[in-house]
MARZA-697280 format. One record per atom (N, C-alpha, C): residue in one letter; x, y negated, z. Coordinates in steps of 0.1 Angstrom, whole numbers, padded with zeros to 4 digits, always signed. Each point is the difference from the previous one (the first is absolute). Example, Ala and Ser with C-alpha at 12.3 -4.5 7.8 and 13.67 -1.06 7.14 Angstrom:
<sites>
A+0132+0057+0078
A-0009-0012+0000
A+0009-0012+0000
S-0004-0011-0007
S+0009-0011+0000
S-0008-0011+0008
</sites>
This chain:
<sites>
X+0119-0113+0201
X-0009+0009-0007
X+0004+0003-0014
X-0001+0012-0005
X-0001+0006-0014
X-0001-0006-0010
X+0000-0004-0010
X-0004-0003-0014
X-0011+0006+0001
X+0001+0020+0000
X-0014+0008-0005
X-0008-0005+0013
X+0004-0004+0013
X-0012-0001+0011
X-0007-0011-0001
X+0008-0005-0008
X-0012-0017-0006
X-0012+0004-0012
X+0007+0006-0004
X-0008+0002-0011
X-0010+0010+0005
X+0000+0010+0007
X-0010+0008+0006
X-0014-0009+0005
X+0011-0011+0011
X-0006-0008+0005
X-0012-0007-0005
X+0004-0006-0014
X-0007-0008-0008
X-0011+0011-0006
X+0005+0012-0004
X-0014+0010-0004
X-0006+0003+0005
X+0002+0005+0018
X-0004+0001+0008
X-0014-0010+0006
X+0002-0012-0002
X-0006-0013+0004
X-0011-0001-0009
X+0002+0004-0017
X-0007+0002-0008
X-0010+0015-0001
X+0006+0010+0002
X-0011+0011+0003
X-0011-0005+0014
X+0007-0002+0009
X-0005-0005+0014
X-0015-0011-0006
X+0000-0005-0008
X-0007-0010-0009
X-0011+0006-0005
X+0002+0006-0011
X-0006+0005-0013
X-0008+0016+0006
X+0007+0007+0008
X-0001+0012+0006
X+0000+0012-0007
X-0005+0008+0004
X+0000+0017-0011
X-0005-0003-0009
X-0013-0003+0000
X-0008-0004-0013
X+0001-0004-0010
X+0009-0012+0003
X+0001-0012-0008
X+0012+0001-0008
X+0009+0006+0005
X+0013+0005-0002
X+0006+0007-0010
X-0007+0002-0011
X+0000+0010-0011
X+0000-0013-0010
X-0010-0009+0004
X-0006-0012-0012
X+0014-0012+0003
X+0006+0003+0010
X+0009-0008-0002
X+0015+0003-0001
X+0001+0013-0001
X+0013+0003-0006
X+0001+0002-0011
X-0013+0003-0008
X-0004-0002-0015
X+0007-0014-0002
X-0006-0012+0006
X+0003-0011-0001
X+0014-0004+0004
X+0007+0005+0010
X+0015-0004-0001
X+0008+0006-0012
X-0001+0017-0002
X+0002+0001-0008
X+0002-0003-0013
X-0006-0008-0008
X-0010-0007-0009
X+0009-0018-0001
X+0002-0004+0012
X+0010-0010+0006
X+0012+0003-0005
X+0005+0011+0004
X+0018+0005+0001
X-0002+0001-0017
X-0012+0013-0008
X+0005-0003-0012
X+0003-0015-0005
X-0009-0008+0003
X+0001-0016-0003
X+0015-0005-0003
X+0004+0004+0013
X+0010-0009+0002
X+0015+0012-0006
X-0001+0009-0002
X+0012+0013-0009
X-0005-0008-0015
X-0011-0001-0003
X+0001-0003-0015
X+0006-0016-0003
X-0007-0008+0009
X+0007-0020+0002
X+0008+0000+0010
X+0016+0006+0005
X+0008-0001+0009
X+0002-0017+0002
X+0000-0006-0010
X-0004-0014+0003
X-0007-0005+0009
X-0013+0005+0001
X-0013-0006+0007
X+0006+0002+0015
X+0005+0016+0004
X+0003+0002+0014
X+0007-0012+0002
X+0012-0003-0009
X+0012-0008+0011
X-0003-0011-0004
X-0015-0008-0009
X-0002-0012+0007
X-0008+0003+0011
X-0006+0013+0005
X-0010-0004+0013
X+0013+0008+0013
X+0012+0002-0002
X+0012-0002+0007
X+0006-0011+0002
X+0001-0009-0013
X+0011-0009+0003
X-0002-0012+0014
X+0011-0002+0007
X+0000-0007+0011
X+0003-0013-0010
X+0000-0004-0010
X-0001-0014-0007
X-0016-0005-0001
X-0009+0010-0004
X-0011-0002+0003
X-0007-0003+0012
X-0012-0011+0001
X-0002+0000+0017
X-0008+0008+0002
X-0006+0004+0010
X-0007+0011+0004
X-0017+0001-0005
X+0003-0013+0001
X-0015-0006+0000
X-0005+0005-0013
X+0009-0003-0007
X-0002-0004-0018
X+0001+0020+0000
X+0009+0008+0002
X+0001+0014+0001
X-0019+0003+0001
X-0010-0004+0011
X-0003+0006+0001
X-0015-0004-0008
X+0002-0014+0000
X-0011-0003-0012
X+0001+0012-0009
X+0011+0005-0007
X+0003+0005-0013
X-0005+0017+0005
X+0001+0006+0013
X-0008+0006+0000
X-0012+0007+0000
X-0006-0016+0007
X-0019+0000+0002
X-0001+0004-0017
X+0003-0012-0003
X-0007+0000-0018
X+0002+0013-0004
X+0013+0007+0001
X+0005+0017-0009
X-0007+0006+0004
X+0004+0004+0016
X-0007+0012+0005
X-0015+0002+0009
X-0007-0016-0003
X-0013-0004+0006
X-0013+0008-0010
X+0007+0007-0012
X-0013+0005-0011
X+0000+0014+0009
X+0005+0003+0007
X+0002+0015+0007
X-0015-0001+0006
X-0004-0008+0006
X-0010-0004+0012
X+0001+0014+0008
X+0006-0003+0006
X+0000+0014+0014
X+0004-0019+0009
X-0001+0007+0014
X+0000-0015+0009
X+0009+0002+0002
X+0008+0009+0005
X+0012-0006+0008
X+0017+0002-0007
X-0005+0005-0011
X+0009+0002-0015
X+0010-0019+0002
X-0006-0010-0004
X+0007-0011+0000
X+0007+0001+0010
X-0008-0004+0015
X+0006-0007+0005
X+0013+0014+0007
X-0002+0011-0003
X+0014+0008+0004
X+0009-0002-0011
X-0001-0005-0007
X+0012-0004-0011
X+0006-0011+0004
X-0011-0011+0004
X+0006-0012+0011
X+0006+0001+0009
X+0000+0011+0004
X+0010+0001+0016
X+0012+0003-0007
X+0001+0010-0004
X+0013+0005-0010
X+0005-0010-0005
X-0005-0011-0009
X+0002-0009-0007
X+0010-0012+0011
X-0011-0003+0014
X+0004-0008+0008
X+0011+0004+0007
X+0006+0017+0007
X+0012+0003+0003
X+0009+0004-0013
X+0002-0007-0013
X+0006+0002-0006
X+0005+0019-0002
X-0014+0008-0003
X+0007+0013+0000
X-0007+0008-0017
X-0002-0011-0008
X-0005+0008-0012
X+0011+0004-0008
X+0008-0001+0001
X+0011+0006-0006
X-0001+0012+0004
X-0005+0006+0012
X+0001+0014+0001
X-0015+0003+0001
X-0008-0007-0009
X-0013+0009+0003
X+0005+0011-0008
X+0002+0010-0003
X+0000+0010-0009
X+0005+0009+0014
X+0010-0004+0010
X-0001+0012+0015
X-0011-0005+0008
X-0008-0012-0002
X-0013+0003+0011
X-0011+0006-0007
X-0001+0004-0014
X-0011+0002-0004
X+0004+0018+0001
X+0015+0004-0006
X+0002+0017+0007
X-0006+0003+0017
X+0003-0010+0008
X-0008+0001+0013
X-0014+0001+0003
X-0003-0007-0006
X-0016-0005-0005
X-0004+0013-0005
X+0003+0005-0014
X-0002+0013+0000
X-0001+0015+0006
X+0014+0000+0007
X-0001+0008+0007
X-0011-0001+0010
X-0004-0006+0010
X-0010-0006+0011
X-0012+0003-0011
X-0002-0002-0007
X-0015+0002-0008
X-0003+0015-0004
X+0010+0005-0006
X+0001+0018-0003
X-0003+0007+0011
X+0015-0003+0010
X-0008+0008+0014
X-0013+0000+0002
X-0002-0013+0002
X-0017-0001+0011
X-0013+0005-0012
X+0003+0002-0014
X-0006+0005-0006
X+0004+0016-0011
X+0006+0001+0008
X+0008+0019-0001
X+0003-0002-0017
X+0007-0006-0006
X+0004+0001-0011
X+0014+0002-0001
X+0004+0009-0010
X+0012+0001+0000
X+0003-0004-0015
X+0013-0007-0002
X+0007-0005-0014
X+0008+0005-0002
X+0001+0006-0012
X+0012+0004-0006
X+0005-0003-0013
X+0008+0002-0004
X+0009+0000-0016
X-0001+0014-0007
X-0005+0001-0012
X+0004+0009-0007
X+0005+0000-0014
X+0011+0003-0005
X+0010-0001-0008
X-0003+0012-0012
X+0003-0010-0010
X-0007+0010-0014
X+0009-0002-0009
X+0003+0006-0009
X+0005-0002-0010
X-0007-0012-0009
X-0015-0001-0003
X-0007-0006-0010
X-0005-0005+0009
X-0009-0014-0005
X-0013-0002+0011
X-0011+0007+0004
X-0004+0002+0010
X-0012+0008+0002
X-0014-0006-0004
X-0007+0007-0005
X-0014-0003-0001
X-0005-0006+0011
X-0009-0009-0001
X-0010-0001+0014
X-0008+0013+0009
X-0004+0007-0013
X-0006+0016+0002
X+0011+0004+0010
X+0011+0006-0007
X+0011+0004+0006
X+0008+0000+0011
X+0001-0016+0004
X-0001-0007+0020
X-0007+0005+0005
X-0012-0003-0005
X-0011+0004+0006
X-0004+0016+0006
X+0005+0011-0007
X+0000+0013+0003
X+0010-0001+0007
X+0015-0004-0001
X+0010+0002+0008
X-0003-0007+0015
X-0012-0010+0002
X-0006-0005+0010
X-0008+0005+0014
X-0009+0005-0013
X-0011+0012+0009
X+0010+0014+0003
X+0007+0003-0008
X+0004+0015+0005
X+0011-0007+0015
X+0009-0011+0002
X+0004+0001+0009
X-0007-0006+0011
X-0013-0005-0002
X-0007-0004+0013
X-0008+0013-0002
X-0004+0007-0002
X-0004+0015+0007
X+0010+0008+0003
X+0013-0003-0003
X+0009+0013+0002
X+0005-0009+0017
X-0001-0014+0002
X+0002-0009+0012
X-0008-0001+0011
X-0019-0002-0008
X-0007+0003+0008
X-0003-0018+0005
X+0007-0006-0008
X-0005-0015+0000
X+0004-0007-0014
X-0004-0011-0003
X+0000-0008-0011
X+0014-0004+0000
X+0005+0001-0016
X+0018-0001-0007
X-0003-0006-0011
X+0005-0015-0002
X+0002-0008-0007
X+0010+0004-0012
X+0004-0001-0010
X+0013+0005-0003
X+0005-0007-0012
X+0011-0008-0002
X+0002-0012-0011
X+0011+0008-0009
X-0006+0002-0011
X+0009+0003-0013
X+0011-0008-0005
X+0012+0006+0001
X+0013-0007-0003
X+0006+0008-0015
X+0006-0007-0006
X+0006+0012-0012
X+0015+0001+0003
X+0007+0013+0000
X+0012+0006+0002
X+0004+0007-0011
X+0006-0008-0009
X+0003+0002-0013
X+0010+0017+0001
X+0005-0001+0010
X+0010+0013+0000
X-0008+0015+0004
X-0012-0004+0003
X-0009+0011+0002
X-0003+0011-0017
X+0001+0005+0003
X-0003+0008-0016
X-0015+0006-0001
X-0008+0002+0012
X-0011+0003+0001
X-0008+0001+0013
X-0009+0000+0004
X-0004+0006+0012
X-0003-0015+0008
X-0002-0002+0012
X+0000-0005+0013
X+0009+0001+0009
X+0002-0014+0009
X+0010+0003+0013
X-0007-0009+0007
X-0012+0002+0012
X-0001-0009+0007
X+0000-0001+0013
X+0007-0014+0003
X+0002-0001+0015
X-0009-0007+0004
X-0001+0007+0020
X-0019-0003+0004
X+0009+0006+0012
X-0004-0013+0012
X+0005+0005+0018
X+0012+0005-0004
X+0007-0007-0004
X+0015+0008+0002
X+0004+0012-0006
X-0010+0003-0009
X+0003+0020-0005
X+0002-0007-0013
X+0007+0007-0008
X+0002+0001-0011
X-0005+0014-0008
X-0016+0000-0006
X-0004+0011-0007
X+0005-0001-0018
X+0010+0013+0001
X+0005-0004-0017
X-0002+0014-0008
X-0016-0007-0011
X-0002+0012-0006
X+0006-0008-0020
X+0011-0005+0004
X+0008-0003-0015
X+0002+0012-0004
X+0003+0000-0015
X+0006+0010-0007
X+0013+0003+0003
X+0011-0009+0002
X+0013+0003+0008
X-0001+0011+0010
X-0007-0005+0009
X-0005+0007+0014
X-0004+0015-0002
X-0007+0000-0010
X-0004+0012-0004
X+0010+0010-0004
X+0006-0004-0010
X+0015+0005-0004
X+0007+0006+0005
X+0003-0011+0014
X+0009+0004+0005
X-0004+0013+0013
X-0011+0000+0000
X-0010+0013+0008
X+0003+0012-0010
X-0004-0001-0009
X+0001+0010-0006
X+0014+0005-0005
X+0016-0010-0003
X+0005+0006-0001
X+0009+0005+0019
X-0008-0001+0010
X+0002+0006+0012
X-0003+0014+0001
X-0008-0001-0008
X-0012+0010+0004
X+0007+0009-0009
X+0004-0002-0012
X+0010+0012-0012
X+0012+0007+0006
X+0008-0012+0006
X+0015+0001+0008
X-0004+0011+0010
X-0012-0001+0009
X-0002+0003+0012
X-0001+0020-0007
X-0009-0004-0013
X-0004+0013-0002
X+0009+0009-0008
X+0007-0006-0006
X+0012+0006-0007
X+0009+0006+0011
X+0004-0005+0011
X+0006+0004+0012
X+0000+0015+0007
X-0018+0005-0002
X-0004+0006+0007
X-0005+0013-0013
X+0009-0002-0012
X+0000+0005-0010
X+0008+0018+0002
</sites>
């Protein structure tokens, strides 16, 4: 079996749990987890290390991630914990994700700025692509320092780029094209 089909497996097991509903409040909370453990890469690889016993692994979970109170939040960190796979929660929780967006028609995407965006600002770039999609579009602000102005954001695999480059380079098409026909 896969690496990614384990990990499916394990999100799989966990939506199958929590269900549609529930499924939003707890990718919040994996989420939330993964930041945890990107900011204390420490913390992950003591609740990896095979020097630690399991046992002791998972005490240190209840206590961390027991303030969550969702029920079945621990003890799926325990199974992880018990098949030694938290080193890769960060591909069960992209699974986990995915499985929760589907069954609740969300789509995620990146969009790339020059500067950071306002919250206002996501937020219009939000609503216009869930009415121009016709379902709800999540969309996480990254900065792309090489951007000189504008937007580029990727959503389902399209890449919509209304940057100033982009623009540019339309317009000088559009001169070439017209100088041609001069």
């Amino acid at each position: 079996m896969s690496g990614e089909s384990v990990y499916l497996n394990y999100a799989t097991a966990l939506f199958g749990l929590v269900g549609k509903e529930e499924s939003a409040k707890y990718l919040d909370a994996l989420r939330d987890i993964k930041k945890h453990f990107d900011d204390d890469p420490e913390f992950l690889e003591l609740l990896s290390s095979y020097s630690i016993p399991k046992e002791e692994q998972m005490e240190i979970a209840e206590k961390v991630f027991g303030e969550y109170k969702l029920p079945h939040l621990v003890e799926f960190l325990k199974v992880i914990l018990k098949h030694r796979r938290m080193a890769h929660f960060g591909e069960i929780l992209s699974c986990f994700s995915t499985l929760a967006n589907e069954a609740n028609q969300i789509s995620e995407g990146l969009v790339y700025s020059a500067r950071k965006l306002s919250p206002k600002d996501l937020k219009t770039l939000e609503t216009t692509f869930t009415k121009k999609l016709g379902h709800q579009v999540v969309l996480k602000n990254t900065v792309q320092s090489s951007l000189l102005g504008g937007v580029k954001v990727f959503l389902e695999g399209k890449v919509y780029d209304g940057s100033l480059r982009a623009k540019l380079l339309g317009l000088e098409k559009q001169l070439l094209n017209e100088g041609g026909n001069a």
